[in-house]
Backbone bond lengths (Angstrom), bond angles and torsions (degrees), N, CA, C in turn:
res aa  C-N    CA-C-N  psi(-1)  N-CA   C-N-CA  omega(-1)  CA-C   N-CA-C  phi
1 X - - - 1.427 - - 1.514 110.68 -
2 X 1.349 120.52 -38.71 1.201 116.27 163.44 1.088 146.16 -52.15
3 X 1.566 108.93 -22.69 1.293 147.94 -162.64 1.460 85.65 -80.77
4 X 1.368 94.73 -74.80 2.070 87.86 -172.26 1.105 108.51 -64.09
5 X 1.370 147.73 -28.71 1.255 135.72 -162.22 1.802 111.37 -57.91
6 X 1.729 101.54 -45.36 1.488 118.64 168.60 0.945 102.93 -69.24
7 X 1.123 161.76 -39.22 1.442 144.28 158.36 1.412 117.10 -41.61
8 X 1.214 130.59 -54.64 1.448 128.33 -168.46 1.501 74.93 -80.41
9 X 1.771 145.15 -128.45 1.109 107.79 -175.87 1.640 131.91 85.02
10 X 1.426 80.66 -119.64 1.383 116.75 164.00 1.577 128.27 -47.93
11 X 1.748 104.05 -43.05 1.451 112.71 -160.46 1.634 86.57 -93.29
12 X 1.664 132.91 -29.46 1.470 127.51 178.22 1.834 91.61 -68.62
13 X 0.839 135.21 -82.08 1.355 133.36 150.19 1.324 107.17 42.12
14 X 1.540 94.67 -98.72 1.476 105.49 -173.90 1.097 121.58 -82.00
15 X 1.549 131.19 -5.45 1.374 130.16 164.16 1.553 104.65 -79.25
16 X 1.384 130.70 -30.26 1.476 103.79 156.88 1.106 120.16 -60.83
17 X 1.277 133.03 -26.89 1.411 119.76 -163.89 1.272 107.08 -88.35
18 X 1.208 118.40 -9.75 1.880 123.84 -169.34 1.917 99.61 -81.84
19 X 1.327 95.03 -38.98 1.591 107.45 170.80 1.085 114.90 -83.59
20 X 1.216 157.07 -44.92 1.398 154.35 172.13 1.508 98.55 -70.67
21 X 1.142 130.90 -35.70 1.648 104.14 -174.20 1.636 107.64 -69.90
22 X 1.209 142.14 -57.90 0.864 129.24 165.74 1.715 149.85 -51.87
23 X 1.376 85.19 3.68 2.007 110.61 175.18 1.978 90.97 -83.67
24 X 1.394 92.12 -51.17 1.371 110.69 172.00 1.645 115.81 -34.63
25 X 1.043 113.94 -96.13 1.162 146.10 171.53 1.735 120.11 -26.98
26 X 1.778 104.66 -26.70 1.677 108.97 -178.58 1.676 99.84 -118.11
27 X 1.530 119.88 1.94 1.269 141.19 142.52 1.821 111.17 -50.36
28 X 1.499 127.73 -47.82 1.106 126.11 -178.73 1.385 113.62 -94.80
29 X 1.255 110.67 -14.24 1.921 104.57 178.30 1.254 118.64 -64.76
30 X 1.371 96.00 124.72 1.775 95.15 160.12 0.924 135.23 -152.00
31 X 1.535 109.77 125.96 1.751 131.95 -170.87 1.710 106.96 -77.23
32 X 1.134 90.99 156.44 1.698 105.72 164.50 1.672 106.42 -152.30
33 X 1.199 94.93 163.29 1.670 104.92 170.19 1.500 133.28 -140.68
34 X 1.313 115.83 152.83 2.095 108.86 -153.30 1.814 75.59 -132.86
35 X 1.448 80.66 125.57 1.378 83.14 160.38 1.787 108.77 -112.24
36 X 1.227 121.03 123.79 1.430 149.23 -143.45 1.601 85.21 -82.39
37 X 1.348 124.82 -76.42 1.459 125.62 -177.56 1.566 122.68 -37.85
38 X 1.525 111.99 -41.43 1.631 104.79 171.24 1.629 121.15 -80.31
39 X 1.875 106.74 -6.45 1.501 88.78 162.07 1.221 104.43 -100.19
40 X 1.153 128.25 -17.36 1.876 101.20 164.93 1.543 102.75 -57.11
41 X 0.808 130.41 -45.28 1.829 118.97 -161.15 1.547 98.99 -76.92
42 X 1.722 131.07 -50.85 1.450 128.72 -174.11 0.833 122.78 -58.70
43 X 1.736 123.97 -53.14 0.994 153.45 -123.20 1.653 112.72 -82.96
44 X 1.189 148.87 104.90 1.349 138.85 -163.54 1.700 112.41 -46.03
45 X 1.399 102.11 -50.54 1.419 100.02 -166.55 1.713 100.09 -81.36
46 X 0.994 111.38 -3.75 1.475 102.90 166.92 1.878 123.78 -78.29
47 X 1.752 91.73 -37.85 1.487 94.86 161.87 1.169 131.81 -82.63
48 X 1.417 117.21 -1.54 1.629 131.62 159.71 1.577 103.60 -54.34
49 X 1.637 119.26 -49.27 1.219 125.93 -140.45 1.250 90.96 -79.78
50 X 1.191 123.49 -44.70 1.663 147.20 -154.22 1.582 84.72 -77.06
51 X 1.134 133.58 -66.94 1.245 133.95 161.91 1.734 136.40 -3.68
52 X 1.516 84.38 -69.69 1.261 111.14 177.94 1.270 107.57 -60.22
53 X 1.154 132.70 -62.88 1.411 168.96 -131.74 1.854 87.97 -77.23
54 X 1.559 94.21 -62.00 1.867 91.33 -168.21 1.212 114.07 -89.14
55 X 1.905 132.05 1.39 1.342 125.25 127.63 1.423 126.59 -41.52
56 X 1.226 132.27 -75.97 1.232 160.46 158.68 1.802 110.77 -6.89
57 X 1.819 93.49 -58.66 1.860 88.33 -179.07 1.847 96.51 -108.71
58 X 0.932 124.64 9.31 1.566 125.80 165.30 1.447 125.81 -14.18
59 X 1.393 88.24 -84.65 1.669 108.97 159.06 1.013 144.41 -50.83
60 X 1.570 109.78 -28.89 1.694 120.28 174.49 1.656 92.87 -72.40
61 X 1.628 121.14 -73.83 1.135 145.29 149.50 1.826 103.46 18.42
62 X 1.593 97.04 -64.49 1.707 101.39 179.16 1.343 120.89 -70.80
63 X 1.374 109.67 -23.24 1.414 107.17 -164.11 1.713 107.71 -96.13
64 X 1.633 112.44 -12.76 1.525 101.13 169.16 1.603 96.64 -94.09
65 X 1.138 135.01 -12.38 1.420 117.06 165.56 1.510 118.42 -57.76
66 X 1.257 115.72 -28.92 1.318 133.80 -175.87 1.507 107.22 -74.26
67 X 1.395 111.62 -62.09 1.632 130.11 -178.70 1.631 98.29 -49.65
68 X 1.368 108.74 -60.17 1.595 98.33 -165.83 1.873 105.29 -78.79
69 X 1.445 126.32 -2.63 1.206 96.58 144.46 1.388 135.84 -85.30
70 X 1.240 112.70 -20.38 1.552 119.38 -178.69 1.461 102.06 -55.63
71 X 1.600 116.39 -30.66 1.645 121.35 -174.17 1.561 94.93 -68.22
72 X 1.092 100.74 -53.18 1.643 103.38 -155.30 1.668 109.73 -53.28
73 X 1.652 105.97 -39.91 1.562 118.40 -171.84 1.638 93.21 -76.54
74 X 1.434 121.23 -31.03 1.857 90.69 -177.55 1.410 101.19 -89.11
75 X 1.330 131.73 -5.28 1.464 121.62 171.41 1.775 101.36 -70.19
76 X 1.063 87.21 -61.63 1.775 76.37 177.94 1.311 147.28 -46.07
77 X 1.439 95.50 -25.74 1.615 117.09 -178.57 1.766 90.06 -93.98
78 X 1.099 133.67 -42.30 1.124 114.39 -167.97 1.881 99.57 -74.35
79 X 1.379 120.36 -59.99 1.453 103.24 165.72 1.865 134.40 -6.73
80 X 1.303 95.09 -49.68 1.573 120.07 -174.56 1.768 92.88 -82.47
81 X 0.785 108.43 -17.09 2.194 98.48 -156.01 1.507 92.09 -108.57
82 X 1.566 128.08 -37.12 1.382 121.84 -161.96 1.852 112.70 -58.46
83 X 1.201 111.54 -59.09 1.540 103.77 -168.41 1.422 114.96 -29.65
84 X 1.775 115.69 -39.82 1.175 126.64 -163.45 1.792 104.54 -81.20
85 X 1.149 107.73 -29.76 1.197 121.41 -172.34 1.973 118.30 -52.36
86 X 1.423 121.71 122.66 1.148 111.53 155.96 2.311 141.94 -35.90
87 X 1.020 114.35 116.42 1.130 107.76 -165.89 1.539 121.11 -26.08
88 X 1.149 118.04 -50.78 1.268 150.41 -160.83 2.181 93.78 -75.60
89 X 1.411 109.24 -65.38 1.390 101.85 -170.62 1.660 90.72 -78.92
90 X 0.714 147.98 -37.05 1.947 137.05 175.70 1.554 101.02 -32.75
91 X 2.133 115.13 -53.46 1.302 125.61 -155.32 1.495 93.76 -56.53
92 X 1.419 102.16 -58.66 1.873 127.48 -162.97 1.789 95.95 -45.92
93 X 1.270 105.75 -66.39 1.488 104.78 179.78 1.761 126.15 -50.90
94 X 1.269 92.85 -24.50 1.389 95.67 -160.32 2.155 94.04 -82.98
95 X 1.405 102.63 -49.15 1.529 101.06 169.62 1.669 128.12 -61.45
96 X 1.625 106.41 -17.53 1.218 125.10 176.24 2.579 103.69 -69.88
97 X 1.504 67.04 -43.64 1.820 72.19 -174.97 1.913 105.86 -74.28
98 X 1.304 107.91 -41.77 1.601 102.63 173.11 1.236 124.71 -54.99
99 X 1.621 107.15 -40.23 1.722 117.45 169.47 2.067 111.49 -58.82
100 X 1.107 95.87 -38.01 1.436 85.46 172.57 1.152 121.69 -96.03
101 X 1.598 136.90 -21.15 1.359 105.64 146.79 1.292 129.46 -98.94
102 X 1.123 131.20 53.05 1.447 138.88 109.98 1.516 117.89 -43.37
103 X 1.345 92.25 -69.81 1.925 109.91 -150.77 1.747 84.45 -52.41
104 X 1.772 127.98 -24.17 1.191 120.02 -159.96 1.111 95.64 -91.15
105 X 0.986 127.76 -26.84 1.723 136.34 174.62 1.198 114.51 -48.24
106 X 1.538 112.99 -65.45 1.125 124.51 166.01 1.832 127.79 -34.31
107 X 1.223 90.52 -75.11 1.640 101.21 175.76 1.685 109.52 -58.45
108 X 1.124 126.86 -24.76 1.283 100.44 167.63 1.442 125.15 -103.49
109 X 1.878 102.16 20.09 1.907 95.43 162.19 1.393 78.46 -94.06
110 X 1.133 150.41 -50.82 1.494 147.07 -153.17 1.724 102.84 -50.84
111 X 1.068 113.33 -31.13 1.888 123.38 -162.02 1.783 87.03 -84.91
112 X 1.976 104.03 -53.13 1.646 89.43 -162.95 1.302 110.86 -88.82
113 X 1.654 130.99 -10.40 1.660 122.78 151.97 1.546 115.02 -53.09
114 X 1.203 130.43 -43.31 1.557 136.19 160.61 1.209 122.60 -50.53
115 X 1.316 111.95 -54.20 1.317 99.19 174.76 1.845 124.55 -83.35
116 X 1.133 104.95 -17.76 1.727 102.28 163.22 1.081 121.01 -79.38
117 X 1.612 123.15 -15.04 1.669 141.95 169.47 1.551 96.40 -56.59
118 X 1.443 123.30 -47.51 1.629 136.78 -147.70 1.379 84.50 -98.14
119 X 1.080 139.50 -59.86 1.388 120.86 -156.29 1.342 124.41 -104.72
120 X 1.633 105.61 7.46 1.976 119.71 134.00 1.648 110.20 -65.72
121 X 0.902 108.86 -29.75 1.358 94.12 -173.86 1.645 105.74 -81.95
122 X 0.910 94.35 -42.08 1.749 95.27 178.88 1.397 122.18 -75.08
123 X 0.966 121.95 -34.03 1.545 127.15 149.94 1.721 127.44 -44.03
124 X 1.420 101.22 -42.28 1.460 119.60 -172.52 1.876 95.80 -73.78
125 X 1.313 116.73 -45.46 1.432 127.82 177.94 1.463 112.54 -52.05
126 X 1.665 116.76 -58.01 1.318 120.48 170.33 1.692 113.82 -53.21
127 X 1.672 115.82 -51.18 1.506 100.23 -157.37 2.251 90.42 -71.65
128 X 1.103 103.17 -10.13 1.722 90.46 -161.13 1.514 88.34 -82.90
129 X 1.478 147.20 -19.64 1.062 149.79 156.89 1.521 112.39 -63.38
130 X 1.360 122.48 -36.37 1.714 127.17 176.75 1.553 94.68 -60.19
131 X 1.678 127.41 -57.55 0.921 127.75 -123.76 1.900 89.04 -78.81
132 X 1.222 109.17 -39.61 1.649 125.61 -178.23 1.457 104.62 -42.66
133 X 1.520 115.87 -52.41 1.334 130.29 -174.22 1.728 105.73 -66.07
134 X 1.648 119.48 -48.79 1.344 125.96 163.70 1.332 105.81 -26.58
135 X 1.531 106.66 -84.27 1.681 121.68 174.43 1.227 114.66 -10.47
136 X 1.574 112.34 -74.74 1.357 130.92 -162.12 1.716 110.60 -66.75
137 X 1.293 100.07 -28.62 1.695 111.84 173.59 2.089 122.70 -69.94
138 X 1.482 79.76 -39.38 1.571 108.34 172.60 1.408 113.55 -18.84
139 X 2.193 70.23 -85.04 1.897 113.14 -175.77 1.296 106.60 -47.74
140 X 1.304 102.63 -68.75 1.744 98.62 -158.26 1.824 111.24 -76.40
141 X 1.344 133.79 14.26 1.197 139.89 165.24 1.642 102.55 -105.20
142 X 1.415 126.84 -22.61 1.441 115.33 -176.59 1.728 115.01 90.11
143 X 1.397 106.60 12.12 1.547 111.50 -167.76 2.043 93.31 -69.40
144 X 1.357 102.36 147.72 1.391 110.38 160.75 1.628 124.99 -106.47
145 X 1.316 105.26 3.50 1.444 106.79 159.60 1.761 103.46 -178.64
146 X 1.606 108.06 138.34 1.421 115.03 153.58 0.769 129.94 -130.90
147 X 1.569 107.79 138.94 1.844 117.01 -156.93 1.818 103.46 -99.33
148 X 0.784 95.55 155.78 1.356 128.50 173.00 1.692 117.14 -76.23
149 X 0.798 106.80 -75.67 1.934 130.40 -155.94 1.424 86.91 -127.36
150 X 1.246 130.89 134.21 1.307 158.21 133.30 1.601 125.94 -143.58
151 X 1.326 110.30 140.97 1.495 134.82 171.04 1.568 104.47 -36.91
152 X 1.089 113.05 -89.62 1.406 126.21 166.39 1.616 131.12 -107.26
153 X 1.137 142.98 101.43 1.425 156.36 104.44 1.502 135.49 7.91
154 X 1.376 116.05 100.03 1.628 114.40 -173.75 1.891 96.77 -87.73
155 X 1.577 122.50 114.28 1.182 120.43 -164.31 1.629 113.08 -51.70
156 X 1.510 122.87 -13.39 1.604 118.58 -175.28 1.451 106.82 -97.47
157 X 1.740 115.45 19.04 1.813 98.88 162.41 1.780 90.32 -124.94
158 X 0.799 117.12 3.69 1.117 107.57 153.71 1.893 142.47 -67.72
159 X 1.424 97.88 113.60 1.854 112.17 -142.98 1.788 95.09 -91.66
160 X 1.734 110.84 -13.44 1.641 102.34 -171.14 1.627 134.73 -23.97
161 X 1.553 90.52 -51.42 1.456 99.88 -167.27 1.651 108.27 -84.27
162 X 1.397 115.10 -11.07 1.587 102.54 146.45 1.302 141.89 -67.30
163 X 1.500 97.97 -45.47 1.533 109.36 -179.99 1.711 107.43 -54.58
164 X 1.538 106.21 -40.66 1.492 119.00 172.28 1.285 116.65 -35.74
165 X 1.318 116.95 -64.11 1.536 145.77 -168.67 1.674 90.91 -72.13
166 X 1.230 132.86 -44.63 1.320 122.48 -161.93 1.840 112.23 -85.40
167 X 1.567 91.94 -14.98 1.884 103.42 -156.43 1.952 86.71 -92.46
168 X 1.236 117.26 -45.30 1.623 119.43 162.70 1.183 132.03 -76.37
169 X 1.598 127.86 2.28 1.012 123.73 -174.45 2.130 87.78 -111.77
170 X 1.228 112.89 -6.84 1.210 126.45 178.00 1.852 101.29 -98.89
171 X 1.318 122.01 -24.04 1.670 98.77 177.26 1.751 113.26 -103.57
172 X 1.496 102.50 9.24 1.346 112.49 -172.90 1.759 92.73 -103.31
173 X 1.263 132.63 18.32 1.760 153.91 139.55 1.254 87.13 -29.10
C-alpha cells in the first residue's frame, strides 16, 4: 500500500511540475520587435545613405530631366510644323524623334537599374549595421528573440526607438 501511495505521490508530483514548469518558463521569455522601415527613415546613417545616394545620381537625374524635355519641345513643335511639312522631311523627322526617345528610354532604365543597384547596397549596409545594434540590444537587455516583420505588435515590446538611439549614437563614433 505504500508502494502505491508513492506512486500516486509521485505522479501528483510530477504533474505539478509538468504544469508549473512551463508557467515558469513563458514567465522568463522575452520578445521584442524592430521595425526595419522606421530605421531606414530615422535612422542617421540611413539618412547619410539617402544623402549620399541623391548627390551621387543628381546630375545624371538633371540631365534626363533636361533630355526628356528637349524631346517633349521637338515633339511639340514638330506636331505644330507637320501638316505643312513635305512627305519625305515629316518621315525623316518623325524617325529622327523615335530614335531619340528611345535613346531616352534607354538612359532612364539605365539611371533607375543604377540607382536601385546603389541604394540596395546602401540599404543592405545600414540594416547589417541595425542588425549589430539589434544584437547588442538583445544581449545586454536579456531578450530571447527579436522579430522583424509581424502581423500585429503589442507597442511595449517594441525596441525601435532604442536600436535608433543606439545605431546614431554609434555613427556619431
Amino acid at each position: 500500500m505504500k508502494s502505491l501511495s508513492r506512486h500516486f505521490t509521485l505522479a501528483v508530483l510530477l504533474s505539478t511540475l509538468a504544469v508549473a514548469a512551463p508557467a515558469a518558463q513563458a514567465q522568463e521569455f522575452k520578445a521584442g520587435f524592430v521595425n526595419t522601415d522606421r530605421i531606414f527613415r530615422e535612422a542617421t546613417t540611413a539618412k547619410a545613405a539617402q544623402a549620399k545616394l541623391e548627390q551621387e545620381f543628381s546630375r545624371r537625374e538633371k540631365d534626363l530631366v533636361e533630355m526628356g524635355n528637349t524631346l517633349k519641345t521637338a515633339t511639340e513643335k514638330f506636331e505644330r510644323e507637320a501638316p505643312t511639312m513635305a512627305e519625305s522631311q515629316r518621315t525623316t523627322r518623325q524617325r529622327q524623334l523615335v530614335d531619340q526617345d528611345r535613346e531616352f528610354q534607354r538612359k532612364r532604365r539605365e539611371f533607375q537599374e543604377d540607382l536601385n543597384a546603389r541604394k540596395n547596397e546602401e540599404l543592405a549596409q545600414v540594416l547589417e549595421r541595425a542588425n549589430k545594434v539589434v544584437k547588442q540590444v538583445a544581449e545586454a537587455e536579456k531578450y530571447d528573440v527579436i522579430l522583424q516583420e509581424a502581423v500585429y505588435i503589442n507597442p511595449k515590446h517594441d525596441i525601435t526607438d532604442k536600436v535608433i538611439k543606439a545605431l546614431n549614437a554609434a555613427a556619431g563614433k
